[in-house]
C-alpha positions as CSV (number, residue, x, y, z in Angstrom):
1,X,26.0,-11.8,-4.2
2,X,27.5,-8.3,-4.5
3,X,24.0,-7.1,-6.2
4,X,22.0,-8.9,-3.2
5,X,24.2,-7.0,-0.5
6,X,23.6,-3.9,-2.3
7,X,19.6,-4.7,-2.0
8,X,19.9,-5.3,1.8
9,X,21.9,-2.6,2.5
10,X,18.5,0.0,1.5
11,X,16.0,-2.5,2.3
12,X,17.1,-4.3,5.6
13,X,17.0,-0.8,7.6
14,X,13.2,-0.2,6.5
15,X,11.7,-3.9,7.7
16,X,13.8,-2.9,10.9
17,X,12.1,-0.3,11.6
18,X,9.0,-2.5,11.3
19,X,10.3,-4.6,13.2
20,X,11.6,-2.4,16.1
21,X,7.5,-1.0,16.3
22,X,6.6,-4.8,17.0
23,X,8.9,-5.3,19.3
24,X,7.8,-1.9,21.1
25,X,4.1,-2.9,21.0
26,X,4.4,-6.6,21.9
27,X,6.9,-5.9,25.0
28,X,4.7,-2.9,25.8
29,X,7.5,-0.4,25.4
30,X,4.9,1.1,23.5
31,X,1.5,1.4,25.2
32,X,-1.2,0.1,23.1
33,X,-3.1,3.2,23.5
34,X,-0.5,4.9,21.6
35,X,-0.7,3.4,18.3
36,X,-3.5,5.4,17.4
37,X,-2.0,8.7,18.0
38,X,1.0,7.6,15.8
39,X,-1.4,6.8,12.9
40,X,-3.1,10.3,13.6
41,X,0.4,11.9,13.2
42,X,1.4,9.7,10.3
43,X,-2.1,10.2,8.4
44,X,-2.8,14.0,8.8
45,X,0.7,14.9,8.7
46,X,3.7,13.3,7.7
47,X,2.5,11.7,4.7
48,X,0.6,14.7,3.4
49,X,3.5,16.2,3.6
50,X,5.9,13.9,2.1
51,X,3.6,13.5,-1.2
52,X,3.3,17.0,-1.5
53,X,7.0,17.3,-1.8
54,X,7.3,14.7,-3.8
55,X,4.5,15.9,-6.1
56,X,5.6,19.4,-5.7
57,X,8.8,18.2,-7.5
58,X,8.0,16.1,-9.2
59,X,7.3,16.5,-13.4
60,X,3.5,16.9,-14.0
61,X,3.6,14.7,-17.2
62,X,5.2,12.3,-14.4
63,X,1.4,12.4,-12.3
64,X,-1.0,12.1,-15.2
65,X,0.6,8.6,-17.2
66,X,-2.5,7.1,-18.3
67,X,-0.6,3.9,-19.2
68,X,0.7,3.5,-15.9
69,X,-3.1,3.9,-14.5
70,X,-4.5,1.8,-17.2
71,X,-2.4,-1.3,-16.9
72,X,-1.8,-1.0,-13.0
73,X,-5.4,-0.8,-13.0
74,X,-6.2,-3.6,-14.8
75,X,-4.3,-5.8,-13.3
76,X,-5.2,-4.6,-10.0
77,X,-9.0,-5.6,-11.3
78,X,-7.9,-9.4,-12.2
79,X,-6.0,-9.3,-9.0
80,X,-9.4,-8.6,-6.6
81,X,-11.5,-11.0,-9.2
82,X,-8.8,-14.3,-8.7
83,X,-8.4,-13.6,-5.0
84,X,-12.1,-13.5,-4.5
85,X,-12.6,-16.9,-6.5
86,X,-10.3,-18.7,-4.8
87,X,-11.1,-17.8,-1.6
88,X,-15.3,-17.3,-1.7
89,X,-17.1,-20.3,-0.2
90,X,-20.0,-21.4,1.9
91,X,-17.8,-20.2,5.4
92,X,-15.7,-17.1,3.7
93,X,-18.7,-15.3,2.4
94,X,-18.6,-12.0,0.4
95,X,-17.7,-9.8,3.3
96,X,-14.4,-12.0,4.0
97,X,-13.7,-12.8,0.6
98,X,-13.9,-8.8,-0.8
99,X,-11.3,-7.4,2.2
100,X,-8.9,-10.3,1.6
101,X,-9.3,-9.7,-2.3
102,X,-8.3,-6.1,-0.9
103,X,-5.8,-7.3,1.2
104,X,-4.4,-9.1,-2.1
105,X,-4.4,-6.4,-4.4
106,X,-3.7,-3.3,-2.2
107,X,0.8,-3.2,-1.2
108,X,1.4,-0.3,1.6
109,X,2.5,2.1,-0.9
110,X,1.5,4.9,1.9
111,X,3.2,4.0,4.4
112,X,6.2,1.8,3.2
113,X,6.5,2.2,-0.9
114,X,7.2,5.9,-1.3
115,X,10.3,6.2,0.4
116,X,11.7,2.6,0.1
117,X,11.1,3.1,-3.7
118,X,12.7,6.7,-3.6
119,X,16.1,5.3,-2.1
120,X,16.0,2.3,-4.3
121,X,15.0,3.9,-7.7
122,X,15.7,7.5,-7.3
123,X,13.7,10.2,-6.7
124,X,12.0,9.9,-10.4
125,X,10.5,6.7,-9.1
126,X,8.0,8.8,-6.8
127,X,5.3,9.9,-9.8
128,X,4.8,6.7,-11.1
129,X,4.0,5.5,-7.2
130,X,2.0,8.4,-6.9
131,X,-0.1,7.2,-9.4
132,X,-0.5,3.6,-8.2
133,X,-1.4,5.4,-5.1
134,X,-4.5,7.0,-6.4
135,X,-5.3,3.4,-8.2
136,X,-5.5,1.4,-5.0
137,X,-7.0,4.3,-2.7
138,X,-9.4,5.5,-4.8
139,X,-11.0,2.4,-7.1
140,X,-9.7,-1.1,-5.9
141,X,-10.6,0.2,-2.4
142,X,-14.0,1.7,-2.9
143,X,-14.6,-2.2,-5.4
144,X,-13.9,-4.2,-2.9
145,X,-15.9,-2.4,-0.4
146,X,-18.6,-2.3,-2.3
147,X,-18.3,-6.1,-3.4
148,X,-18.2,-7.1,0.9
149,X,-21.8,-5.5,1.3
150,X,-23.2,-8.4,-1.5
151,X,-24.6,-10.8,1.2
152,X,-25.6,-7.9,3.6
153,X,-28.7,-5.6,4.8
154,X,-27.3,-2.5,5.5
155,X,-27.6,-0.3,2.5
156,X,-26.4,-2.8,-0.3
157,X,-23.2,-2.3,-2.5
158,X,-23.6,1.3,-4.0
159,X,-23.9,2.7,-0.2
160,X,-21.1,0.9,1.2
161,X,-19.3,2.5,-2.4
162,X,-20.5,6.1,-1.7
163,X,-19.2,5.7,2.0
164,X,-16.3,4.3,0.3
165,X,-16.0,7.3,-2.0
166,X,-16.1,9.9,1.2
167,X,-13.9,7.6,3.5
168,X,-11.2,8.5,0.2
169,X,-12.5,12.9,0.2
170,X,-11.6,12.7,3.9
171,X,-8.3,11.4,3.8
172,X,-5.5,14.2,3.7
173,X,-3.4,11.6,1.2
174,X,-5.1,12.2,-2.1
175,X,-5.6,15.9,-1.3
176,X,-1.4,16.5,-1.0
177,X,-1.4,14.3,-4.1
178,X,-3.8,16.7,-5.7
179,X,-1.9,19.7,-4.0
180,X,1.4,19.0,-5.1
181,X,0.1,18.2,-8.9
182,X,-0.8,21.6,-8.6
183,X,2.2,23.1,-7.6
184,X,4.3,21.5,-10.2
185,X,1.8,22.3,-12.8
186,X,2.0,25.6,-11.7
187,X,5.9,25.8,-10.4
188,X,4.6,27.1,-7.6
189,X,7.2,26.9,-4.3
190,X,5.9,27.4,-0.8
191,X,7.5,30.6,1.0
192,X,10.7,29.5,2.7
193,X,10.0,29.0,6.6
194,X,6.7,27.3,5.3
195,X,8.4,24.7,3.0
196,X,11.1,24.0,6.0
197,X,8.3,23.1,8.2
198,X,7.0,20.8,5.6
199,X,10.1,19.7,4.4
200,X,10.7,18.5,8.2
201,X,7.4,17.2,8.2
202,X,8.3,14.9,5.4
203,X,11.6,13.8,6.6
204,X,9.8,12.1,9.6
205,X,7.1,10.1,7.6
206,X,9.7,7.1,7.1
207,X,10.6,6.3,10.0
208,X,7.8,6.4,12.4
209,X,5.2,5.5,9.8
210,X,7.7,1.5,9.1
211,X,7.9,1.8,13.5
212,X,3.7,2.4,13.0
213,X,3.3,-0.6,10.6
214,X,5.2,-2.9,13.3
215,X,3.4,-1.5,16.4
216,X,-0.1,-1.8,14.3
217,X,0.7,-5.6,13.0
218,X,1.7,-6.4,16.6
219,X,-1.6,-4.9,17.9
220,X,-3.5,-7.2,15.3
221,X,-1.9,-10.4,16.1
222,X,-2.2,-9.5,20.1
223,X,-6.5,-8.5,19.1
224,X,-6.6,-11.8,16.8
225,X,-8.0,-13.8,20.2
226,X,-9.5,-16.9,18.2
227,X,-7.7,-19.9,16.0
228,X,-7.6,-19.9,12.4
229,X,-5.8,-22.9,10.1
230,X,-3.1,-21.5,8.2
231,X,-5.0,-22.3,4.7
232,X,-7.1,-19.2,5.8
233,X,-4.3,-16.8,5.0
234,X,-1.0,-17.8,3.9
235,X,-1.9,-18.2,0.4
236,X,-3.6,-14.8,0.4
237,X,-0.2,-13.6,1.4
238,X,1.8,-15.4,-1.1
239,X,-0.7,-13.7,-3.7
240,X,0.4,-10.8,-2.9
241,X,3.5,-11.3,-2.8
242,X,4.1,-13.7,-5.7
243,X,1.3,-13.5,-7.9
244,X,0.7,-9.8,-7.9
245,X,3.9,-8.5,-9.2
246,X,4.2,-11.3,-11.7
247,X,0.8,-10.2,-12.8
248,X,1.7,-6.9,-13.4
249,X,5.3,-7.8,-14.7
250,X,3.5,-9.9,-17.3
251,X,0.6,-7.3,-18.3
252,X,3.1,-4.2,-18.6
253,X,5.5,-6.4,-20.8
254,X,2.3,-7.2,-22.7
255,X,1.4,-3.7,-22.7
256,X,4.6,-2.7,-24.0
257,X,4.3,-5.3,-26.9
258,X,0.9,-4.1,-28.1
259,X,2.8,-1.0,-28.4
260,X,0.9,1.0,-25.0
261,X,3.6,3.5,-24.3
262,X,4.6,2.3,-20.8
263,X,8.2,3.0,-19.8
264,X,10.4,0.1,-19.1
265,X,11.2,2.1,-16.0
266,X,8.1,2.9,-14.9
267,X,7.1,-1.3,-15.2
268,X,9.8,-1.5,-13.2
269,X,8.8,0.5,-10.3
270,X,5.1,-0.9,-10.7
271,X,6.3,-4.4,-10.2
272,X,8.7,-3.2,-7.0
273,X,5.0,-2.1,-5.9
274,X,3.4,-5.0,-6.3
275,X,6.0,-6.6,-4.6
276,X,5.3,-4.4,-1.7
277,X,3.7,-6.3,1.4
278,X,-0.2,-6.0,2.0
279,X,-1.3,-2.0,3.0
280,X,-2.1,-2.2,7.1
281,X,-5.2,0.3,6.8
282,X,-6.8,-2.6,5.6
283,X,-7.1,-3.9,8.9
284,X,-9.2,-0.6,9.8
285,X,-11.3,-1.5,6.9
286,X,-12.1,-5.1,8.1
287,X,-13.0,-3.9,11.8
288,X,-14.8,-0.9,10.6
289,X,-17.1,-3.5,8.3
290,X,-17.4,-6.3,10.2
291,X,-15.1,-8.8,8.5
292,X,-12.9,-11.5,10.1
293,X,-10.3,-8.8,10.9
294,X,-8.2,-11.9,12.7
295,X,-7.5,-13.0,9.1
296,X,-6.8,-10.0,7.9
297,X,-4.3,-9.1,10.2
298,X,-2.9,-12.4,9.7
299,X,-2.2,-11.6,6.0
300,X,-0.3,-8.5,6.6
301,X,1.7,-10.0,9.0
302,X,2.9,-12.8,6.8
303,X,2.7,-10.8,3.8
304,X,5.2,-8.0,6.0
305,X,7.7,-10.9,7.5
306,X,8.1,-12.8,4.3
307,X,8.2,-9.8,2.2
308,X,12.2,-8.6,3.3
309,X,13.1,-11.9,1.3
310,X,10.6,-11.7,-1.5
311,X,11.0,-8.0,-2.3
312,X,14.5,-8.1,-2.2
313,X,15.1,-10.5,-4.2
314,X,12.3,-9.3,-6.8
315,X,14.8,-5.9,-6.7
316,X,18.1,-8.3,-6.9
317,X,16.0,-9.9,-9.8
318,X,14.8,-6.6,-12.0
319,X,18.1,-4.4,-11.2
320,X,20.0,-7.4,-12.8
């Protein structure tokens, strides 16, 4: 009991904060038409500069763990592949079945997992997320994308991939992920009123980007106008947050066995991942190519409520 306390003690005041933006946006305390300017500031500027720190400081040996990308990636791969097979059918076509498969595979590592992880694990956490960052950005994303344009007219899978592909060059995230890889390469160390302004910067990612994730989830489910039956996206959710880190739990212990040399730590903070609830950019992704983006934000919602019981207790479990 004393080990659960200790859980809810760091988790309870990040799903708050999620909570607190859903409040905001469903009692209109926050005006709808502010959510996007949040993201804005979230996207281009306190989470660049929060992984720059963390890469900054982080060991470079840390950022380039090929067993870390190799497992998480292949899991992440039999994730998509199992979500998309149980849910493809003659009325959840390709489109639907790729971004739920996303939805699946992809935890809001952004936005939620670096600093949740950082106050549960410790700081040296942060380079292992890092690289699961890049994972889920850069390859499951552009996969999946590509996989939803199979049953469409519009340019066929390897254009949806290449806008994919530029989609990931224009977002400011992988670039302070490459930037601060640099610096600790280099132990380079911006001048000092320069890393104050980013160190500030940084500090305010946490909080308003959990109150974002509430405000955008209640935005969804306010936009998510038609009905849908339950068996549409609750299990989605619980394959996220079930399946997912028991897949990866079980391949890194595999991995380990075959004698891969994956740090029992590092697993560790992979499976925490996993555990995360599903990434709310996917959302963007649905509306942006025409999937059922009604279901979609109906998985991250379920996937976000139920996840302050699920990923607390898969931290009780793996810190025991």
């Amino acid at each position: 009991m004393a080990a659960v306390l200790t859980v809810l003690l760091v988790t309870f005041p990040f799903f708050a904060l999620v909570l607190a933006g859903f409040v905001a946006a469903r009692r209109r305390m926050l005006p709808l038409e502010a959510i996007p300017g949040l993201n804005s500031f979230v996207l281009y500027f306190a989470l660049p500069a929060m992984l720059f720190r963390f890469g900054s400081t982080t060991p470079i040996t840390q950022l380039l763990d090929a067993a870390v990308f190799g497992v998480y990636l292949l899991c992440g791969l039999a994730m998509v592949a199992f979500a998309i097979a149980m849910t493809l059918s003659r009325r959840i076509r390709w489109n639907d079945a790729s971004l739920g498969a996303l939805v699946a595979a992809f935890p809001n590592t952004g936005f939620m997992g670096v600093p949740l992880l950082a106050a549960l694990m410790g700081p040296e956490s942060v380079g292992t997320v890092i690289v699961l960052i890049v994972v889920d950005m850069v390859i499951i994303s552009s996969l999946c994308i590509a996989l939803s344009r199979l049953d469409q007219r519009d340019g066929g899978a390897m254009a949806a991939a290449g806008k994919a592909l530029r989609g990931v060059v224009a977002n400011p995230m992988p670039w302070a992920i490459i930037l601060g890889a640099v610096a600790s390469a280099l132990s380079f160390q911006l001048p000092g009123p320069v890393e104050k302004t980013v160190w500030l910067l940084a500090d305010a990612a946490s909080p308003v980007a959990l109150f974002t994730i509430g405000a955008v989830l209640a935005r969804s489910q306010m936009q998510a106008d038609h009905p849908m039956p339950w068996q549409d996206y609750v299990p989605v959710a619980l394959m996220k947050l079930l399946l997912h880190p028991m897949l990866v739990l079980v391949g890194g212990t595999m991995a380990i066995q075959w004698g891969v040399p994956l740090d029992p730590f590092a697993l560790t903070v992979m499976v925490l991942v996993a555990a995360l609830p599903s990434a709310s950019n996917v959302s963007l992704l649905a509306e942006r190519f025409g999937a059922d983006n009604g279901r979609i934000a109906r998985i991250i919602l379920v996937s976000t409520a139920l996840a302050f019981l699920t990923f607390s207790a898969a931290v009780a479990l793996l810190r025991a």
